[in-house]
N, C-alpha and C positions, 0 to 999 in steps of 0.2 A: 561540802563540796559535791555531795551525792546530788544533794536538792537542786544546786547551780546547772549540773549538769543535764538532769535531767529534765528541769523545767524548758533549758536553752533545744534539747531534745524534740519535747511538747511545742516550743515555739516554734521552731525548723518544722515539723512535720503537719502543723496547720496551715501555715505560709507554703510551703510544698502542695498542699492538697486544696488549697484554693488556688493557687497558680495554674491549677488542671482548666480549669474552667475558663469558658471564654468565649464568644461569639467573631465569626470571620467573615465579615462582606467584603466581598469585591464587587466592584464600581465598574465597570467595561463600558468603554465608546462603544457604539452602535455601532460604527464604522469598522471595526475590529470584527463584527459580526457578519458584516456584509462582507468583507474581505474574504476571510474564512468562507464562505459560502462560496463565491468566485473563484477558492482557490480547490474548493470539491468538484465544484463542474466541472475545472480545466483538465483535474486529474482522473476524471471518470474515464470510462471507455465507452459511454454514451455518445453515437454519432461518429464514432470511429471505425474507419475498416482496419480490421489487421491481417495477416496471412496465419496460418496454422501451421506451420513445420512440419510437426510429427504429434502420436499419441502413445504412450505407453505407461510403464513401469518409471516409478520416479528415477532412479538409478542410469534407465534408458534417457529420459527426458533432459535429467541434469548433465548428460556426455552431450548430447545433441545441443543442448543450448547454448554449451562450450562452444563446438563445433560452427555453429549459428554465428557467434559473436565475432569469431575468425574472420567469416564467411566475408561477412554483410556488418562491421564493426559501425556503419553510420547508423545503424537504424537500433532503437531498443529493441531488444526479448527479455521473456519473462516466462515464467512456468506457470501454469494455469492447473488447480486441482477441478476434475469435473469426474464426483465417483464413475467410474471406479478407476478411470484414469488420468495421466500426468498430461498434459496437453503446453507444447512452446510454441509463442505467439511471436511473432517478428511484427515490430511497427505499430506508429497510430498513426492511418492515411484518411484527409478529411474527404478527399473528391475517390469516386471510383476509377477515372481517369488515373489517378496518381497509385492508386492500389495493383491496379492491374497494369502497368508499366514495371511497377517492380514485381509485381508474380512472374512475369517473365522471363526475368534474370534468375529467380529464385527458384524455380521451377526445373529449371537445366540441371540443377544439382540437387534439388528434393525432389523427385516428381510427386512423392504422396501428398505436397502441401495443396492447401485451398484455400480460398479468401473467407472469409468472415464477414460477412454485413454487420454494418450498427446494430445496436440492441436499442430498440424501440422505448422512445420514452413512456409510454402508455404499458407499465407492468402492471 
């Protein structure tokens, strides 16, 4: 009974340790790839104006960005880490037209905000 069990043992744990082993390709459409790529430009901030709210302390930044969302609830913000401080962005505006139509609204109640120009695709 000893030898049954043991051998059955030796069988399980060779079968167990080849079963490690094993090679995994994945096959992707191109078009998966190109997508993906479409969907990193769309989400950059490359070519976008935004407004700058406020800068501070994160603590400060995350009340203000609350406060923001109340404010101006059509437009996204977001928290910006830029050492050594927390920086809230309102908006992605494509024309300057359209950025600075809303700085003016948003200005009457932040005055320290300022626009942001696009970040240059030439880094």
């Amino acid at each position: 009974m000893k030898t049954l069990v043991s051998s059955l043992f030796l069988l399980f744990s060779i079968a167990f340790g080849y079963a490690q082993d094993g090679i995994v390709s994945i096959k992707q459409d191109e078009k998966i790839t190109k997508l993906l790529d479409i969907y990193k430009s769309a989400n950059s901030n490359e070519g976008f104006y935004t407004i700058q709210i406020v800068f501070g302390s994160y603590s400060y930044a995350s009340l203000m960005k609350t406060e923001v969302g109340i404010d101006f609830p059509q437009y996204s913000s977001k928290i910006i880490f830029d050492s050594p401080t927390y920086r809230v962005h309102l908006g992605r505006f494509k024309s300057k037209l359209e950025v600075e139509r809303i700085f003016n609204e948003v200005r009457k109640k932040y005055t320290g905000s300022i626009i942001l120009k696009p970040e240059s695709e030439n880094r």
